[in-house]
Steps between C-alpha positions, in 0.01 A plus 500: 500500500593850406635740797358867416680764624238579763510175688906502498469838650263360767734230580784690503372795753246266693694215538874587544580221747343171275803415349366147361259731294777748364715177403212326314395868320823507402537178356144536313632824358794314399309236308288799328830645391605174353175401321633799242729275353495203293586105635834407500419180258434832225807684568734184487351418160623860392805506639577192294348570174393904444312433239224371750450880613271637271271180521565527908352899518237380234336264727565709849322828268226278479525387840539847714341749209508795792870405634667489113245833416659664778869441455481587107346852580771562777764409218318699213440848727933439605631433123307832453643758743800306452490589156586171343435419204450149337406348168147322557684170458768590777187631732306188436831321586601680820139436624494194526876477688358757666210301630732199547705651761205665679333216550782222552748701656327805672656811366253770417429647111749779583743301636585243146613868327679607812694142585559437114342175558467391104867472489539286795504177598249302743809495755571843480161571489486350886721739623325745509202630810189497312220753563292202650802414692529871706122430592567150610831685683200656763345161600794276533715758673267684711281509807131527310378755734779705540503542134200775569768748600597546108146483351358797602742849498331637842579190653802495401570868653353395806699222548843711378428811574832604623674423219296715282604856623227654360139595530193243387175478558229256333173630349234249509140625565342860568654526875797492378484856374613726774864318512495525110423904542769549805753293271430687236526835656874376582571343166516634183579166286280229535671151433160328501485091454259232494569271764519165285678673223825395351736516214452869510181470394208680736754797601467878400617795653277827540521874647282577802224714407429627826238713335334210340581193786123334534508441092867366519383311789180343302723468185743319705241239687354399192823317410459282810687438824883752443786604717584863476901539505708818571734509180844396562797721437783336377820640461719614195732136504217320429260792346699548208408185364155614435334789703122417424502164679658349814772256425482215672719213607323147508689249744409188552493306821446136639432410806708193593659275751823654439383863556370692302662556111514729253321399153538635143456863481471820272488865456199650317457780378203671298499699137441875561145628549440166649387505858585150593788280389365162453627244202144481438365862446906551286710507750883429478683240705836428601710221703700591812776319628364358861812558675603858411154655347713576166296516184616150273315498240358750214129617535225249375107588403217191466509586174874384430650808476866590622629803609855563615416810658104627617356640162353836604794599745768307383680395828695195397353183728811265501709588793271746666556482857122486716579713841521320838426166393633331789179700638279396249515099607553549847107694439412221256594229800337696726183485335551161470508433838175632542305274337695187605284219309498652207746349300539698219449886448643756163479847733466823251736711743649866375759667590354864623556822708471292807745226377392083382060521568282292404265547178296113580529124482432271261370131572572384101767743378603410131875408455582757238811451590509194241410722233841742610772172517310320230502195691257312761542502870282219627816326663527792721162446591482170503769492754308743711227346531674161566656714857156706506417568876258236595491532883119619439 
């Protein structure tokens, strides 16, 4: 049985109360998640003896054609804007490790360059939160329904609008277009998003052409269902970084019997002309010290590259203080609160004109913050979800 995204929706928004139904969708998307990898009775075998691997990925390429297709063009399309280069033995090589992990272990194309994997070992290999594992993070930790407040940008407005502290509206059909015009009229940056976006991707920025606003109104539609943003003005301490893009903090928090806690998090910050300052469309990111919201580590890019201080400004990262970030958790914690059976959240929150706001939430946040330390986390985790609030 295969849950579209349709009939979750449904469930979700027409029956919030059938909690029997939420807990058996979220077990069946569970066991969809976990059909991606390999049996165990495989992975033992190559644990033991590595030479099994290539003969292992041989018969699962023959197996799941479309799965194994996929993953090598993800890996192909990041060696290139990565820009590295390998001999065709080394490729063929690094493939089929490449494959390995994917489909034993979980981690994604991108993520056996970013985690080093070929020069660990299985153990060390285990330490680490796969990007299967952050998706499986939604349905063990969370409330199925109330996981609809992070899908879908509007909703997630309407459900925090307070904390936003700036204007949005949501375009979605024709009658929309009179708040479009009157927001327009005000506005003279458009921060315009798809609604199911992420990763940066699905996010431009344009002028208001009040001369012009049915066409940019048409042009807009015919990218599908958007929220319109006010820009956000952020202030020189955090500006300077880079002044194209917003830079955002990503904190992490879990929702458990012992309160609410504080998970690995990071500054990022984008590359200038950039308009958003995701790892994923180049931007750079950087660890923060949880207690005092010091910079501790030097900048990191998904494509391995270190920078002691932010390449087109050059403001050194290590040490950098981040303003008011007592403030900062108290609004992550907040948010938290809000959404009480969902167990784990990464909140994009930026530090503007108006103080800590939020930017969104994210259901299945990557933990780039393994890429920064150069080690895994999934103790952490583990442990949180071992006290996760299960009073729902």
């Amino acid at each position: 049985m295969i849950m579209n995204r349709r009939l979750v929706y449904f469930i979700r928004t027409n029956m919030p109360e059938n909690q029997w139904l939420h807990d058996q969708i979220s077990k069946l998307k569970l066991r969809q998640l976990r059909k991606k990898l390999i049996p165990d009775s495989y992975i033992k075998k190559a644990e033991t003896d590595a030479s099994l691997i290539p003969y292992i990925v041989c018969e699962f390429e023959q197996k799941r054609p479309r799965q194994t297709t996929e993953l090598k063009k993800i890996y192909e399309n990041y060696l290139q804007k990565a820009e590295i280069r390998y001999s065709a033995e080394e490729f063929y090589e690094n493939q089929i490790q490449m494959l390995f992990n994917c489909l034993a272990y979980g981690f994604s194309p991108d993520e056996y360059e970013y985690y080093r994997l070929k020069e660990r070992t299985p153990e060390d290999k285990k330490t680490y939160v796969t990007d299967l594992m952050r998706y499986e993070l939604q349905y063990i930790m969370s409330d199925f329904k109330d996981l609809l407040y992070l899908f879908d940008k509007f909703v997630t407005y309407e459900k925090f609008c307070k904390y936003f502290k700036r204007d949005v509206i949501c375009v979605e059909n024709n009658s929309d277009f009179e708040q479009f015009v009157e927001f327009a009229k005000t506005h003279n940056d458009l921060v315009i998003k798809q609604v199911n976006s992420s990763c940066g991707k699905g996010v431009w920025i344009e002028k208001s052409e009040k001369e012009h606003l049915q066409q940019q109104f048409d042009s807009i539609l015919r990218r599908g269902k958007c929220v319109i943003e006010e820009r956000i003005t952020q202030p020189d301490i955090l500006k300077k970084f880079n002044e194209t893009s917003i830079n955002t903090v990503r904190i992490t928090t879990f929702n458990t019997k012992n309160g609410i806690v504080i998970g690995p998090s990071f500054l990022r910050t984008g590359r200038n002309g950039s308009v958003v300052d995701n790892g994923g469309s180049g931007g750079i990111f950087i660890g923060i010290d949880r207690k005092t919201g010091i910079l501790n580590s030097n900048g990191w890019d998904e494509y391995l590259h270190q920078y002691i201080e932010h390449p087109d400004s050059g403001i050194k990262f290590l040490g950098f203080q981040l303003p008011e970030w007592n403030k900062c958790v108290s609004l992550a914690k907040e948010l938290a609160a809000q959404i009480p059976k969902v167990g784990y959240v990464g909140w994009d929150l930026v530090y503007s004109s108006n103080g800590w706001i939020l930017v969104e939430g994210n259901a299945a946040g990557q933990f780039l913050s393994q890429i920064v330390y150069e080690c895994g986390c999934k103790s952490e985790i583990d442990q949180y979800i071992a006290d996760r609030n299960i009073s729902f």
